[in-house]
NUDOBA-544684 format. One line per field, with one value per residue (C-alpha): x, y, z; chain. Coordinates in Angstrom, 1 decimal, always signed. Layout:
<nodes>
x	c(X ...)
y	c(Y ...)
z	c(Z ...)
mol	c(A ...)
</nodes>
This chain:
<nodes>
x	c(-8.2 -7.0 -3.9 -3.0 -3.9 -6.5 -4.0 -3.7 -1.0 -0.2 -0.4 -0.3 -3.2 -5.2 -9.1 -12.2 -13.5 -15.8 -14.0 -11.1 -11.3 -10.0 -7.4 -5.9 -2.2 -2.0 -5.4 -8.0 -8.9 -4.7 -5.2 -4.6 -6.1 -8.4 -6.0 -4.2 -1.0 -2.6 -5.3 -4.3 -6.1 -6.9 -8.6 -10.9 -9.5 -6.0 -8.0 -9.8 -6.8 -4.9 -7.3 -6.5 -3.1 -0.2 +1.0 +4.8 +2.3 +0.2 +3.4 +2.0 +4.4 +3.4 +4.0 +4.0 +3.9 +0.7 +1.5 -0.4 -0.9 +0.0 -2.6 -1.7 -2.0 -4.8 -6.6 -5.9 -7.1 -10.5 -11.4 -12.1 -11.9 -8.6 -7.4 -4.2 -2.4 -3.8 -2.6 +1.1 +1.3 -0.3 +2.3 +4.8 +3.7 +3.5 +6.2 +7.7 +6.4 +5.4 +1.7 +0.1 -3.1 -2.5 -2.4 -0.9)
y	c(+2.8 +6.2 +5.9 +2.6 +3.1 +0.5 -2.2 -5.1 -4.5 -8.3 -9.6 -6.2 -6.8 -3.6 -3.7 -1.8 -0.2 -2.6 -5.9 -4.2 -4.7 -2.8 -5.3 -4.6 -5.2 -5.7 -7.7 -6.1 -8.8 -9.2 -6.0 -3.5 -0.4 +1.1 +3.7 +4.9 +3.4 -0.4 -0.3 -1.7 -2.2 -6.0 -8.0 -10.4 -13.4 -12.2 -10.7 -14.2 -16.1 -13.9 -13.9 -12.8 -13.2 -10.7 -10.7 -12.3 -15.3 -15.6 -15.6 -12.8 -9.5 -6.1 -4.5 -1.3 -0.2 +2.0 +5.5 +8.6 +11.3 +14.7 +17.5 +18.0 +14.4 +14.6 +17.0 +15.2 +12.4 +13.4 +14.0 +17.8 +19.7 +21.2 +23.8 +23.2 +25.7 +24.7 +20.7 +22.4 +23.8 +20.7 +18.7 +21.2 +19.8 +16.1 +14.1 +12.8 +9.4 +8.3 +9.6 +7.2 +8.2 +11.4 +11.6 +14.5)
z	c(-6.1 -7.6 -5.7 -6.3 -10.4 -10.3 -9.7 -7.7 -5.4 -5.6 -9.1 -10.9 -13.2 -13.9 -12.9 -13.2 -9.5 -10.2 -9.8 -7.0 -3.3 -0.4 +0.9 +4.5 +4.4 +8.5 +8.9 +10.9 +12.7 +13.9 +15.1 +11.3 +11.3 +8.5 +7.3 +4.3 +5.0 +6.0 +3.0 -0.9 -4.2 -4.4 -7.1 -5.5 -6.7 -4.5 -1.9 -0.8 -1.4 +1.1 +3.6 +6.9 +6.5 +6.1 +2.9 +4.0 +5.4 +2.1 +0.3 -1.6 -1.7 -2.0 -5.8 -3.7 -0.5 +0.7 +1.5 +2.9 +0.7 +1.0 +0.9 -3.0 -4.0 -1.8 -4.0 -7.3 -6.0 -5.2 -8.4 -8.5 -11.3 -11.2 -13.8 -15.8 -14.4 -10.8 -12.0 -12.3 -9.1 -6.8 -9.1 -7.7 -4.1 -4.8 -2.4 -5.8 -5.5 -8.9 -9.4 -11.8 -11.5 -13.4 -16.8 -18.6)
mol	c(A A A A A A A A A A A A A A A A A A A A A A A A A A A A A A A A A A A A A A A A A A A A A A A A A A A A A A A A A A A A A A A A A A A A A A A A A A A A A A A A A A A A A A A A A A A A A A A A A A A A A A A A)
</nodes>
């Protein structure tokens, strides 16, 4: 949820962890994998209504696309307790993808 900002990847409205769903992109049952790059933030309300569709077959397009992250975006991610001048070095690392997890 960190990586996707605690948006919905397919109506963009912002959620608590509480009220998001892990959506597979590529369905599992058609065959999707449970992996970074096949996984989105969902609401609930767009995750049931896409089902176990692709997104293309929902009509429902992706706000972004998933993406693996690198071992620096990895580590802000998880939540650690990272020193300033740590942040400014991992920042250093990060793919330059927009981060919007990170707040300065």
């Amino acid at each position: 949820f960190l990586r996707d900002a605690h948006m919905c990847m397919y109506c963009g409205n912002d959620s608590s962890q509480a009220h998001l769903t892990r959506d597979h992109v590529q369905p599992i049952s058609r065959g999707g994998h449970d992996c970074w790059s096949n996984v989105v933030a969902a609401c609930r309300p767009c995750n049931t209504r896409k089902g176990s569709r692709i997104p293309e077959e929902a009509n429902m397009p992706l706000l972004a696309v998933p993406y693996v992250p690198n071992w620096a975006e990895y580590l802000a991610l998880s939540n650690r307790r990272i020193l300033a001048d740590q942040m400014d070095f991992l920042k250093s690392q990060f793919s330059g993808r927009p981060m919007p997890f990170y707040r300065q």
